[in-house]
Residue frames as a rotation matrix with the C-alpha (Angstrom) as fourth column:
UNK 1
-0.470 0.560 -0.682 41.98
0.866 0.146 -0.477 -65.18
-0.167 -0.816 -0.554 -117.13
UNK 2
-0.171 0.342 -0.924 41.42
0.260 -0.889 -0.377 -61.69
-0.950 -0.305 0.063 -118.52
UNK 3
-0.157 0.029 0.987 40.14
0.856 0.503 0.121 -61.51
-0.493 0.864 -0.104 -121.96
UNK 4
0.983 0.123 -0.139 39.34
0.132 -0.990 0.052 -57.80
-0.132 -0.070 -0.989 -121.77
UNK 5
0.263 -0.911 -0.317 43.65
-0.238 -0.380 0.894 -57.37
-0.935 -0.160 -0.317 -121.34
UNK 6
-0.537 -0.201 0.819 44.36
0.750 0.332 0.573 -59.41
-0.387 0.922 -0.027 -124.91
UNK 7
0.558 0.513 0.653 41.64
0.827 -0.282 -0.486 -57.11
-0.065 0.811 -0.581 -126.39
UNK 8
0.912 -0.083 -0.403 43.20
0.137 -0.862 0.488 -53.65
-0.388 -0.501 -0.774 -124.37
UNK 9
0.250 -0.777 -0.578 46.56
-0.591 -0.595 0.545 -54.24
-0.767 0.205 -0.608 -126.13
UNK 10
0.149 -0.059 -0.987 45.81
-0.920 -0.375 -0.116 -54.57
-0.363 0.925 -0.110 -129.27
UNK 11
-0.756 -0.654 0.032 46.26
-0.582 0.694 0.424 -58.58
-0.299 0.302 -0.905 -129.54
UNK 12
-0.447 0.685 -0.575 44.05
-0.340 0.464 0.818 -61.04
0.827 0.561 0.026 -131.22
UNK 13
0.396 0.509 0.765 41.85
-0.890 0.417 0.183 -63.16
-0.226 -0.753 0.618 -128.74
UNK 14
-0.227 -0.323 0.919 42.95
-0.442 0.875 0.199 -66.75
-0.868 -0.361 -0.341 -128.35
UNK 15
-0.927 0.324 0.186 40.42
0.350 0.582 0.734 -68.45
0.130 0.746 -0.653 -129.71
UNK 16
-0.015 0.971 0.237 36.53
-0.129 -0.237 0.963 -68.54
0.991 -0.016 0.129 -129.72
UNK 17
0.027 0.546 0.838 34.89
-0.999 -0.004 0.035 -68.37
0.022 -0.838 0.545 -126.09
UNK 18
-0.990 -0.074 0.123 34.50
-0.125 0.866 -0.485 -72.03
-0.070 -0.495 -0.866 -124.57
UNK 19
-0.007 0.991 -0.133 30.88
-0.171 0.130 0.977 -73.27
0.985 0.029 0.169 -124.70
UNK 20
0.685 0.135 -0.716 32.08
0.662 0.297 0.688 -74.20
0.305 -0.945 0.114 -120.85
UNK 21
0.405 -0.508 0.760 33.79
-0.421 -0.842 -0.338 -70.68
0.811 -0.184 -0.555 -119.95
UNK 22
0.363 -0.355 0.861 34.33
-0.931 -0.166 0.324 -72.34
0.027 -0.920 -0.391 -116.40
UNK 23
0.843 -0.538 0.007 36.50
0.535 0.837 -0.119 -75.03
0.058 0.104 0.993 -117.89
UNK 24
-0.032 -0.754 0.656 39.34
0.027 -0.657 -0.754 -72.40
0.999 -0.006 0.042 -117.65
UNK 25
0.203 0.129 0.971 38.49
-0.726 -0.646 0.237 -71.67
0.657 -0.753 -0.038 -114.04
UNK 26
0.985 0.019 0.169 38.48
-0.040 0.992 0.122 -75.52
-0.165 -0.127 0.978 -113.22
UNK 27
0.500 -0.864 0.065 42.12
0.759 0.401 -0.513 -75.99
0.417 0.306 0.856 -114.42
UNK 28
-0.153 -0.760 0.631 43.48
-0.113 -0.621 -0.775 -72.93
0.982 -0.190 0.010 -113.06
UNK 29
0.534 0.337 0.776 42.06
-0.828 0.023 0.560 -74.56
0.171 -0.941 0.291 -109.49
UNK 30
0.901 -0.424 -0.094 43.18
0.419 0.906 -0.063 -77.64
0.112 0.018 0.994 -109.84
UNK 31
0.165 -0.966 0.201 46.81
0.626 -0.055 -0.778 -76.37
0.762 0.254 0.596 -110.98
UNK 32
-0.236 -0.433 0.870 47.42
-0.719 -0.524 -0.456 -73.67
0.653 -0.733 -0.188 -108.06
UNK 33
0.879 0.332 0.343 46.03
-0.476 0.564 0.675 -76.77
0.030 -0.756 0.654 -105.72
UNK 34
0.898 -0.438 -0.030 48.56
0.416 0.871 -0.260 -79.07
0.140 0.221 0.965 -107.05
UNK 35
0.022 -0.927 0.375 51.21
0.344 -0.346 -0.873 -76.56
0.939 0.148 0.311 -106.64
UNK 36
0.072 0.360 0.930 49.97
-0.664 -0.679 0.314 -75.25
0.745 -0.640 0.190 -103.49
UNK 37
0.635 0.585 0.505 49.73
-0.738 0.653 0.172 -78.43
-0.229 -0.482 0.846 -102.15
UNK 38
0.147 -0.253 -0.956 52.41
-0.827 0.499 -0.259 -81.12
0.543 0.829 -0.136 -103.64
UNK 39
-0.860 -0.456 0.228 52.04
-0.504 0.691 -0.519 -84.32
0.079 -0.561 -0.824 -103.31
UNK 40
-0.292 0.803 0.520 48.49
-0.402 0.391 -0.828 -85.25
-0.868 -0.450 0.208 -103.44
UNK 41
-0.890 -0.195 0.412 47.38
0.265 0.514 0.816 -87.41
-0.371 0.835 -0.406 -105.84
UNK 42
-0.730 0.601 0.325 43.96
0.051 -0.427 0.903 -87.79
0.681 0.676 0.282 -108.47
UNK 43
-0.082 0.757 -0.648 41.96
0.955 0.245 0.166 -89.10
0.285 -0.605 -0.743 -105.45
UNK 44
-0.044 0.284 -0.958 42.27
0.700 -0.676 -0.232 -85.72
-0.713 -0.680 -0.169 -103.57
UNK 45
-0.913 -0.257 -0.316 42.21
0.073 -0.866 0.494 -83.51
-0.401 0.428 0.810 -106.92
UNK 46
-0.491 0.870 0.038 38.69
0.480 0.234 0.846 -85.29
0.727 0.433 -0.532 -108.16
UNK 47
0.187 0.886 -0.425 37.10
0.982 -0.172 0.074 -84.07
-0.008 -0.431 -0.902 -104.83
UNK 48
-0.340 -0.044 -0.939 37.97
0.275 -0.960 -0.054 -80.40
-0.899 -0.276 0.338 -105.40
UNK 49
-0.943 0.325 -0.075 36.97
-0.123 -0.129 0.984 -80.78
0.310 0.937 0.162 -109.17
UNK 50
-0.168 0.985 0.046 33.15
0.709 0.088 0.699 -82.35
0.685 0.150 -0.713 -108.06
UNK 51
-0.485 -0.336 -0.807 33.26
0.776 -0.592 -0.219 -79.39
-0.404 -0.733 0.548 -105.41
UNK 52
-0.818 -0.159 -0.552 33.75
-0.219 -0.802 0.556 -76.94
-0.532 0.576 0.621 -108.01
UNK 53
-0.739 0.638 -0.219 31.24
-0.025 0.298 0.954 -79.04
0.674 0.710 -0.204 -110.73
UNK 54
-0.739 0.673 0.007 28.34
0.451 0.504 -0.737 -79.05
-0.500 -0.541 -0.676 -108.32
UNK 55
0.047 0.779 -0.625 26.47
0.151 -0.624 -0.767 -76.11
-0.987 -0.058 -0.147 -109.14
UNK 56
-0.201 -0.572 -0.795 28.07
-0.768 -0.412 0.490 -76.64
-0.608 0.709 -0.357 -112.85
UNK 57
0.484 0.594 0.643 26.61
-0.323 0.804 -0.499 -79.40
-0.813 0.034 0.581 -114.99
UNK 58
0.949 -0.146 -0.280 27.94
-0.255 0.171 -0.952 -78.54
0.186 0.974 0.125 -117.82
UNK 59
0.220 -0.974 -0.051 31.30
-0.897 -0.181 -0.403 -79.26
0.383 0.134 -0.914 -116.32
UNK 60
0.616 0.250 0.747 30.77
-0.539 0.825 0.169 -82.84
-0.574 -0.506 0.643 -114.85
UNK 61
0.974 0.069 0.215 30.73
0.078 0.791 -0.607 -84.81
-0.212 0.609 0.765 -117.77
UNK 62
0.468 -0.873 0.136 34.57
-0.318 -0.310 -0.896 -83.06
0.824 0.376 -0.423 -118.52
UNK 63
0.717 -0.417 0.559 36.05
-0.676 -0.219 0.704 -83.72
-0.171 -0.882 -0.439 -115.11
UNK 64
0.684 -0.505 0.526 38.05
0.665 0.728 -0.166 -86.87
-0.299 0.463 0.834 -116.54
UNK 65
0.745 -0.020 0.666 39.06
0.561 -0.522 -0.642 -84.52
0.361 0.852 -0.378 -119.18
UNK 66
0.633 -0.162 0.757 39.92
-0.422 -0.892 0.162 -81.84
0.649 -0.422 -0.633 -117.00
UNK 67
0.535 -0.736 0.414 42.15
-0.449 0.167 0.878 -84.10
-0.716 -0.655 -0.241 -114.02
UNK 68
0.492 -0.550 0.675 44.08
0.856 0.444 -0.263 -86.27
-0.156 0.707 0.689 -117.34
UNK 69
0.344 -0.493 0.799 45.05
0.548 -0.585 -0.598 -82.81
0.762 0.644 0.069 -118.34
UNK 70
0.842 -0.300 0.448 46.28
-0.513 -0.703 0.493 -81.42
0.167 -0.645 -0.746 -115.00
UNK 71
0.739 -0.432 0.517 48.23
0.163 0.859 0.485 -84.74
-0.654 -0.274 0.705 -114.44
UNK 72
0.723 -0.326 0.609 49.77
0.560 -0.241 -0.793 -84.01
0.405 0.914 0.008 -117.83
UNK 73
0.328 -0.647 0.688 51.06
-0.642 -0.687 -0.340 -80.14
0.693 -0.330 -0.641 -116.54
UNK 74
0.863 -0.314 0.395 52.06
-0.406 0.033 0.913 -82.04
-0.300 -0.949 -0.099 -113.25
UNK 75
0.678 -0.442 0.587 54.41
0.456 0.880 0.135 -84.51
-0.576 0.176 0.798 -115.19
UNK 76
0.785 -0.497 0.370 56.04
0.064 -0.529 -0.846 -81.77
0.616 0.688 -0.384 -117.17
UNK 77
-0.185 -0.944 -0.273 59.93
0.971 -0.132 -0.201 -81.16
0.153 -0.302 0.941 -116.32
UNK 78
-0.366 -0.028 0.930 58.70
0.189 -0.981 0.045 -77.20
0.911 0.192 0.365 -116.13
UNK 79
0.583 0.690 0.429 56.39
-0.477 -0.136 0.868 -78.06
0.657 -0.711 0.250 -113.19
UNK 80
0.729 -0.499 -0.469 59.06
0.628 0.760 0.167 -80.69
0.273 -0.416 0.867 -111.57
UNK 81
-0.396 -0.763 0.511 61.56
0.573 -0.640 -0.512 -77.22
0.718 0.090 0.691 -111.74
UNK 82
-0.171 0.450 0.876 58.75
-0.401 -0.844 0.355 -75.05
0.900 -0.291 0.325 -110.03
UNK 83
0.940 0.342 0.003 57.99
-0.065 0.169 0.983 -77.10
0.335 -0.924 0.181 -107.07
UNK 84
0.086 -0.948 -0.306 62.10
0.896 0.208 -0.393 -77.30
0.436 -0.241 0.867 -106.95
UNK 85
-0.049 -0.308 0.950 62.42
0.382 -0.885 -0.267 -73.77
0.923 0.350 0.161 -106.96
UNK 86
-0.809 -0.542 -0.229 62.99
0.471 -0.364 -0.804 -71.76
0.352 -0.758 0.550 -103.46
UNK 87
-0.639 0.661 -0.393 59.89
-0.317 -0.692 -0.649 -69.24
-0.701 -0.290 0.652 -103.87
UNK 88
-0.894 0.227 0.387 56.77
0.419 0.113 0.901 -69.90
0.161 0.967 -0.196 -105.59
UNK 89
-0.734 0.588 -0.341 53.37
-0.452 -0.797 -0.401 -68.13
-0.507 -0.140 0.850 -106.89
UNK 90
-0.659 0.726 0.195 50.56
0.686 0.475 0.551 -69.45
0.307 0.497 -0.812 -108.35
UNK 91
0.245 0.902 0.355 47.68
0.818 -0.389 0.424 -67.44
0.521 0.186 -0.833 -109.22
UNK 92
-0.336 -0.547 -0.767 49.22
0.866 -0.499 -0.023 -63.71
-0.370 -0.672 0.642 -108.20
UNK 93
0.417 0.893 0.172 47.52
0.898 -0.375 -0.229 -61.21
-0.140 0.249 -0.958 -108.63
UNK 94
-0.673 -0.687 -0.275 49.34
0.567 -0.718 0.404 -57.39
-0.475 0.115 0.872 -109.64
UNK 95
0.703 0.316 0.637 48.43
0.640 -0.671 -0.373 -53.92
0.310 0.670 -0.674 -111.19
UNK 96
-0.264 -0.923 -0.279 50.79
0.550 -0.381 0.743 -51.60
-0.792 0.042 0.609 -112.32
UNK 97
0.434 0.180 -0.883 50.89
-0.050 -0.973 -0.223 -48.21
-0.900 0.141 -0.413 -113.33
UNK 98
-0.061 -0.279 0.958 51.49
0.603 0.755 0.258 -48.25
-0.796 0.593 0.123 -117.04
UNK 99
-0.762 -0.401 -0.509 51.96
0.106 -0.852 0.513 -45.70
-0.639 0.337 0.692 -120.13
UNK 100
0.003 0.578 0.816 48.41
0.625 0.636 -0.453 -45.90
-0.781 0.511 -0.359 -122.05
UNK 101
0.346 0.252 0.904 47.22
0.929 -0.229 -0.291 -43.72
0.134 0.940 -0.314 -125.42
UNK 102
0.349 0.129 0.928 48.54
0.307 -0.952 0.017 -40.26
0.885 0.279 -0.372 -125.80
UNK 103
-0.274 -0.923 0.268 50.51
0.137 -0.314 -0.939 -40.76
0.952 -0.221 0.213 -122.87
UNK 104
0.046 0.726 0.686 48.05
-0.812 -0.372 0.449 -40.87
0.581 -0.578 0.573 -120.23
UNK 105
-0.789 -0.583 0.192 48.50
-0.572 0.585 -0.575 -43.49
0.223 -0.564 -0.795 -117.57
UNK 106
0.351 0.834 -0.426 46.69
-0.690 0.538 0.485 -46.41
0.633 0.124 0.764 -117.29
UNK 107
-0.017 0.104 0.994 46.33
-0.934 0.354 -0.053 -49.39
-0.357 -0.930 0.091 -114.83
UNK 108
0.107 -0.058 -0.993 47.47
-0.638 0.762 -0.113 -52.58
0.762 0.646 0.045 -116.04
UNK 109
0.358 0.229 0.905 45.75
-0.724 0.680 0.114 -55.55
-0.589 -0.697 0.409 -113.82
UNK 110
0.087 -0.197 -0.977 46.57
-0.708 0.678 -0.200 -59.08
0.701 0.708 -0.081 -114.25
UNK 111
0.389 -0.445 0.806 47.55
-0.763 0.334 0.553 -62.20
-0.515 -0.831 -0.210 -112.48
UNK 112
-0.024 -0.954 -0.298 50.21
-0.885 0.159 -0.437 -64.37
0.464 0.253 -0.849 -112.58
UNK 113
0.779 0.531 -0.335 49.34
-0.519 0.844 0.131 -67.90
0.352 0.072 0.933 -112.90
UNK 114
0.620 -0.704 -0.347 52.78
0.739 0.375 0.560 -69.52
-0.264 -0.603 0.753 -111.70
UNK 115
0.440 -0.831 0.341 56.16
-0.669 -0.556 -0.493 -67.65
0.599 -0.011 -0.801 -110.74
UNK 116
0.949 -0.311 0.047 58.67
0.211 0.740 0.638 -69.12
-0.234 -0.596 0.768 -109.05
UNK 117
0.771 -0.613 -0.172 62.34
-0.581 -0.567 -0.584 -68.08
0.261 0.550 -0.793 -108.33
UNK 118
0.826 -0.525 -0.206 65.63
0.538 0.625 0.565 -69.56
-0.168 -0.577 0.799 -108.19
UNK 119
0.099 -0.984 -0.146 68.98
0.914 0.032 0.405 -68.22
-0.394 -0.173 0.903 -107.75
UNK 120
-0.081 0.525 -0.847 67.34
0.521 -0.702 -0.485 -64.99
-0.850 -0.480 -0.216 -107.69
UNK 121
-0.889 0.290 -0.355 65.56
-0.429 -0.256 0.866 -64.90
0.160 0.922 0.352 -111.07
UNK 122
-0.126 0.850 0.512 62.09
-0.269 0.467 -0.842 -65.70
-0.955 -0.244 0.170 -111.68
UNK 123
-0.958 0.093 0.270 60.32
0.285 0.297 0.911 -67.67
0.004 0.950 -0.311 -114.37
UNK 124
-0.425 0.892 0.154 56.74
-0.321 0.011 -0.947 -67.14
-0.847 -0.451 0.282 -114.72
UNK 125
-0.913 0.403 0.067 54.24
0.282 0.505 0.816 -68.97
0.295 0.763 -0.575 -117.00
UNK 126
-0.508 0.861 -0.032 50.62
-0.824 -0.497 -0.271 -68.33
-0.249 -0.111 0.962 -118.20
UNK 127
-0.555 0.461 0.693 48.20
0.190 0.881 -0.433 -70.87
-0.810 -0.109 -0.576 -118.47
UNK 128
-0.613 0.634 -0.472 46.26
-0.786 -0.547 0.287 -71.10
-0.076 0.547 0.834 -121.48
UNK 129
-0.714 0.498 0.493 43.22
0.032 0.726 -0.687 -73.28
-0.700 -0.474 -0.534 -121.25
UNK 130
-0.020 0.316 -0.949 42.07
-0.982 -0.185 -0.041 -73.02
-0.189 0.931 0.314 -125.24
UNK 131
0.820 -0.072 0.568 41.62
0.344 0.854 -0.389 -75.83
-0.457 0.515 0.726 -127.59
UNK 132
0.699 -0.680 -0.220 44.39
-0.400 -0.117 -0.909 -74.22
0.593 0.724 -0.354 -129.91
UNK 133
0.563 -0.784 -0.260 47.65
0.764 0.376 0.524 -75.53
-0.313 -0.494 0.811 -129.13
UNK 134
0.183 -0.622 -0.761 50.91
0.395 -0.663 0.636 -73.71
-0.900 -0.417 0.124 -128.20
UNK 135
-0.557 -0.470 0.685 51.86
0.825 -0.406 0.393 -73.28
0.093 0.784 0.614 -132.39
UNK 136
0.058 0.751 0.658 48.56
0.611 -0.548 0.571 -71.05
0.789 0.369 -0.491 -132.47
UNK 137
0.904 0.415 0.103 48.76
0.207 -0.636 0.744 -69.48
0.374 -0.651 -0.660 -129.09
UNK 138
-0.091 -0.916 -0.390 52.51
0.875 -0.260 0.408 -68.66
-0.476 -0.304 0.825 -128.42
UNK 139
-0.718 -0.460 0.523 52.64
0.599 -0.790 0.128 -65.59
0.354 0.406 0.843 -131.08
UNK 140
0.046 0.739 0.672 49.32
0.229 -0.663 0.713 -64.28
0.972 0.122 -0.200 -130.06
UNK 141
0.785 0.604 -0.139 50.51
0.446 -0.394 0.804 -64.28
0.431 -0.693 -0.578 -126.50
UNK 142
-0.043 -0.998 0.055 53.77
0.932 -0.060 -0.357 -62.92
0.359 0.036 0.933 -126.77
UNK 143
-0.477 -0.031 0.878 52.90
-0.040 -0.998 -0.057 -59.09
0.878 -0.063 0.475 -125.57
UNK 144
0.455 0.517 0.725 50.95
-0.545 -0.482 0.686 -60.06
0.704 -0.707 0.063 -122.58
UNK 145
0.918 -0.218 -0.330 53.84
0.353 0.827 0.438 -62.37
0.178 -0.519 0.836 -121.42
UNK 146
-0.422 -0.740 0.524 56.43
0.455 -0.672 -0.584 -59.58
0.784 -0.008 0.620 -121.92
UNK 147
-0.300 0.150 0.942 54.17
-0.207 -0.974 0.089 -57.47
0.931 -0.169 0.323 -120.24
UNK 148
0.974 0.170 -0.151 53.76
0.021 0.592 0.805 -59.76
0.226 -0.788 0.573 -117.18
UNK 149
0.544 -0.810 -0.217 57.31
0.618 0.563 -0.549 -60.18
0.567 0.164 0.807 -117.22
UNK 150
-0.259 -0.534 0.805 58.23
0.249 -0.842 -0.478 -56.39
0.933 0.077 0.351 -116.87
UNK 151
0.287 0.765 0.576 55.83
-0.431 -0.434 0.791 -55.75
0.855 -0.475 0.206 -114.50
UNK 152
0.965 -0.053 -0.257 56.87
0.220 0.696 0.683 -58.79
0.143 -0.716 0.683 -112.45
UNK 153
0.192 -0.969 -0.155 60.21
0.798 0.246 -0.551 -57.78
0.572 -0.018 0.820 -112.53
UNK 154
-0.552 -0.346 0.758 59.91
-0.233 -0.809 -0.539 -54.15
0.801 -0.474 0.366 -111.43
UNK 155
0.509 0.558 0.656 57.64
-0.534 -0.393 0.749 -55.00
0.675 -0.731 0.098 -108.48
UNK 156
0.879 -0.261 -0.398 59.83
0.399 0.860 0.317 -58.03
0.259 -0.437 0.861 -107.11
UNK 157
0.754 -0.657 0.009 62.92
-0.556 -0.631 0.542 -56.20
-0.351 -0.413 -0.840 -107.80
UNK 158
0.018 -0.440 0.898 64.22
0.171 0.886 0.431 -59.60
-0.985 0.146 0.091 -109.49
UNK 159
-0.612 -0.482 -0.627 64.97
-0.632 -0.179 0.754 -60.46
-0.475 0.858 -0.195 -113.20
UNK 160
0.634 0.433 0.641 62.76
-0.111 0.871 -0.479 -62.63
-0.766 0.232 0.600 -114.95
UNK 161
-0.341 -0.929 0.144 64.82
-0.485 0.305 0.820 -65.31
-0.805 0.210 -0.554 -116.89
UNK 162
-0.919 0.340 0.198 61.94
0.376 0.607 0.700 -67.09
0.118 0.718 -0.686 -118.95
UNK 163
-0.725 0.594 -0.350 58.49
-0.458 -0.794 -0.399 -66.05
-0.515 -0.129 0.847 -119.76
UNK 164
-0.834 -0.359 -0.418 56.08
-0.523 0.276 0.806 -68.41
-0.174 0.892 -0.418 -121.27
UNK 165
0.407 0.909 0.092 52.55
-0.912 0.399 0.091 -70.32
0.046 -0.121 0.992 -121.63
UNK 166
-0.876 -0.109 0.469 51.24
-0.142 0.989 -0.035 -73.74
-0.460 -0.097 -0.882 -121.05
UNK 167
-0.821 0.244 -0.517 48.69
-0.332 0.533 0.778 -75.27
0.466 0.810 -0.357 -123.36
UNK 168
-0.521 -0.050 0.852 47.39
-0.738 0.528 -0.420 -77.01
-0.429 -0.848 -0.312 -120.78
UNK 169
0.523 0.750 0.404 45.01
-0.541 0.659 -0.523 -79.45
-0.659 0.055 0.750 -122.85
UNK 170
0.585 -0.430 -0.688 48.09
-0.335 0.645 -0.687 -80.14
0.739 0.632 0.233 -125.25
UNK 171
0.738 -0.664 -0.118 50.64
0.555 0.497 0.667 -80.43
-0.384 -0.558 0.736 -122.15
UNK 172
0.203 -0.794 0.573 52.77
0.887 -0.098 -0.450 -78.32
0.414 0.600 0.685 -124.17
UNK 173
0.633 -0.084 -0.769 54.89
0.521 -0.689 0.504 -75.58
-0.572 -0.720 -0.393 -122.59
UNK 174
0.975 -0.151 0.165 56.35
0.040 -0.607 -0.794 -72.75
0.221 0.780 -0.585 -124.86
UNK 175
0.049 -0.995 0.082 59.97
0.908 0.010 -0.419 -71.75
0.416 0.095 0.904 -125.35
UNK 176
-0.301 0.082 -0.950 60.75
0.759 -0.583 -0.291 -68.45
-0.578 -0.808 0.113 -123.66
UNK 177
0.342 0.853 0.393 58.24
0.938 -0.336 -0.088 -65.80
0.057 0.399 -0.915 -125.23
UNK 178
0.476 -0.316 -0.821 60.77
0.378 -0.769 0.515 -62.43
-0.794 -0.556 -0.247 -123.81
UNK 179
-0.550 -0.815 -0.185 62.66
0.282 -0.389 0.877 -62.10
-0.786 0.430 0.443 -126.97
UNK 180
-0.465 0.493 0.735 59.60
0.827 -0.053 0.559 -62.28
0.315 0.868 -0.384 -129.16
UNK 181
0.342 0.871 -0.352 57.56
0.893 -0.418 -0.168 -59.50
-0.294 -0.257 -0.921 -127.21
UNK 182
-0.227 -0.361 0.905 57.33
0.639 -0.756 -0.141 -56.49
0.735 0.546 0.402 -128.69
């Protein structure tokens, strides 16, 4: 959601830019709806997608596209854990005070596409909403899923137990991403 952060610490970008930037924005609605909400089916996710696509042309013709691949994340055993789970977040915003160049403190913003704790740990997952799939976008997002991680831990006061992305256009949901961050 914050392509400026990926540049700010030092990590590759994803991929190119989207010719439809607000295909990202579209799936991360949908997906906090569907969590926000469980239980509703495509009928009630299409009318928040043409909602969103009015003023958006270029995002019509994708809506298919775009509810097949939310359906996907819904059907995942990760998402089927999160709506289990006691507490959940979805689209959480945070900033946190952070060490930046030469020691000078810096302000590290973000939000936090899903959390969700159980037996007082949290998992949290980022959405990525690239064409690349998870081989290509797991190593490049290993440092800003640590750094979500920490962060989310010291402000909750909880542990985080798993840390990881979702594809979302493959469906594919990463292994935990905490031991790789540097």
């Amino acid at each position: 959601m914050f392509p400026f952060l990926q540049y700010s610490l030092g990590c590759e970008p994803s991929s190119p830019p989207s010719p439809t930037p607000a295909w990202g924005t579209l799936i991360r609605l949908l997906l906090e709806h569907a969590m926000r909400h469980p239980g509703g089916d495509r009928a009630r996710l299409q009318r928040l997608a043409n909602w969103f696509a009015v003023d958006k042309p270029e995002l019509r013709r994708v809506l298919p596209e775009a509810l097949d691949t939310v359906e996907r994340v819904m059907a995942s055993e990760l998402w089927r854990r999160a709506l289990a789970a006691e507490e959940r977040q979805v689209e959480a915003p945070f900033a946190a005070r952070v060490e930046g160049d030469g020691g000078v403190p810096d302000i590290l913003y973000g939000v936090v596409d899903l959390a969700f704790r159980k037996a007082g740990s949290w998992s949290i997952l980022d959405y990525k909403t690239d064409q690349a799939g998870l081989q290509a976008l797991a190593p490049r997002s290993c440092e800003q899923v640590g750094l979500y991680a920490s962060r989310w831990a010291a402000l909750t006061g909880d542990p985080v137990i798993y840390a990881g992305i979702l594809a979302a256009r493959h469906g594919e949901v990463s292994g935990d991403l905490l031991g790789e961050a540097t």
